[in-house]
matplotlib code that plots the C-alpha trace (Angstrom):
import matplotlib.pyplot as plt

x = [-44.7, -45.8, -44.7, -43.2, -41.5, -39.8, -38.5, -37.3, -34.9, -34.2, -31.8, -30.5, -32.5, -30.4, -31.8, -31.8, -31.0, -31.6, -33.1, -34.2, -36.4, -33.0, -31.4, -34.0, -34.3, -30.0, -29.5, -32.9, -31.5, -28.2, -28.8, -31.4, -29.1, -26.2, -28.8, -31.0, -34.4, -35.7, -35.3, -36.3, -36.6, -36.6, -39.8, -38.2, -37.3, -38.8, -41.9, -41.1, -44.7, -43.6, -39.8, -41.6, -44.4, -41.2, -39.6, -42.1, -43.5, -40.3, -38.1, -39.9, -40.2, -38.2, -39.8, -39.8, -41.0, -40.4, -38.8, -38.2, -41.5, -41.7, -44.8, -48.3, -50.3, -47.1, -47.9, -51.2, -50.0, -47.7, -49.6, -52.9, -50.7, -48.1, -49.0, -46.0, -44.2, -43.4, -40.3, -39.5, -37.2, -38.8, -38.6, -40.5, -43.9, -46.5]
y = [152.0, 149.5, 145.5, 146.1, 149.4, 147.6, 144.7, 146.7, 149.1, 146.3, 145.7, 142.4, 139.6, 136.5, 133.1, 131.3, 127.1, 124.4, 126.4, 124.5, 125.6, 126.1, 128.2, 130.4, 133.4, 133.7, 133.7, 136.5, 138.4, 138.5, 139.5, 142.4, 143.5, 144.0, 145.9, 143.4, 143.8, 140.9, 137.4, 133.9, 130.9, 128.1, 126.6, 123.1, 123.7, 121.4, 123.3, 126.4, 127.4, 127.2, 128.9, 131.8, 132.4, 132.1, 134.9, 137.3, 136.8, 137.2, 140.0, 143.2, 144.9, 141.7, 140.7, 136.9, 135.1, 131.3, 130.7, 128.5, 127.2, 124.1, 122.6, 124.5, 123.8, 124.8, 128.7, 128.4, 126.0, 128.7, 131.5, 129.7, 128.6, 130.9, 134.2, 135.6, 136.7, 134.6, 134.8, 132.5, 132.7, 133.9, 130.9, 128.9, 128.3, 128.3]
z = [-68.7, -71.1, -70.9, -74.4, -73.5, -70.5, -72.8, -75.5, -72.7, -71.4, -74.5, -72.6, -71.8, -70.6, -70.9, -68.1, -68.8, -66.1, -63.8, -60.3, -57.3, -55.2, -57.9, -59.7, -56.7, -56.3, -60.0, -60.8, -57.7, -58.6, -62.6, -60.9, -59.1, -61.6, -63.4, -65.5, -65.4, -67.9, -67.8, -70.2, -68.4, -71.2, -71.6, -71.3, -67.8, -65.5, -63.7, -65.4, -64.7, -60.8, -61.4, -63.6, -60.4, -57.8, -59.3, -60.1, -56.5, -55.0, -57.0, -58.3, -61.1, -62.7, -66.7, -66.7, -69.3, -71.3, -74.1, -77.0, -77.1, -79.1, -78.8, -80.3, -77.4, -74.5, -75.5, -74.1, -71.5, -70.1, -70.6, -68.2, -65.2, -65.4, -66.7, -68.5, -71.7, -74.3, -76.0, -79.1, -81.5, -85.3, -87.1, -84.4, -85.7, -82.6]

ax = plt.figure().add_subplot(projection="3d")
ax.plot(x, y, z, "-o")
ax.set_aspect("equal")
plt.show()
């Protein structure tokens, strides 16, 4: 199945604030196992580059990506150390 597919039956995609190396894995477990299968970690997020790797390393099958990008140049930031989806919110300019 497609990346797009997976996101779109997803239909919930919970965004994921203040996020820490010691919380990330119990809080992307937890929503996997209640039945989500797609995460946003906020762009903003201290090493969200390293949060984003952590969980798709660790739980599978689990969509992660970063959101509310704000800066032009943090898409392609993101996108080099931390390959992922990019979620942002339509009147966002990147």
């Amino acid at each position: 199945m497609e990346m797009l597919q997976r996101v779109q039956q997803a239909k919930v995609i919970p965004v994921i604030r203040e996020a820490t190396g010691e919380n990330i894995l119990p809080i992307a477990r937890a929503l996997y196992n209640g039945g989500i299968t797609a995460i946003e970690i906020t762009a903003e997020t201290p090493d969200v580059e390293m949060l984003i790797k952590e969980v798709r390393s660790n739980v599978d099958d689990m969509i992660v990506g970063a959101g509310q990008c704000s800066i032009r140049k943090q898409p392609e930031l993101l996108l080099w150390r931390a390959p992922s989806l990019l979620f942002r919110q339509p009147s966002t300019p990147v």
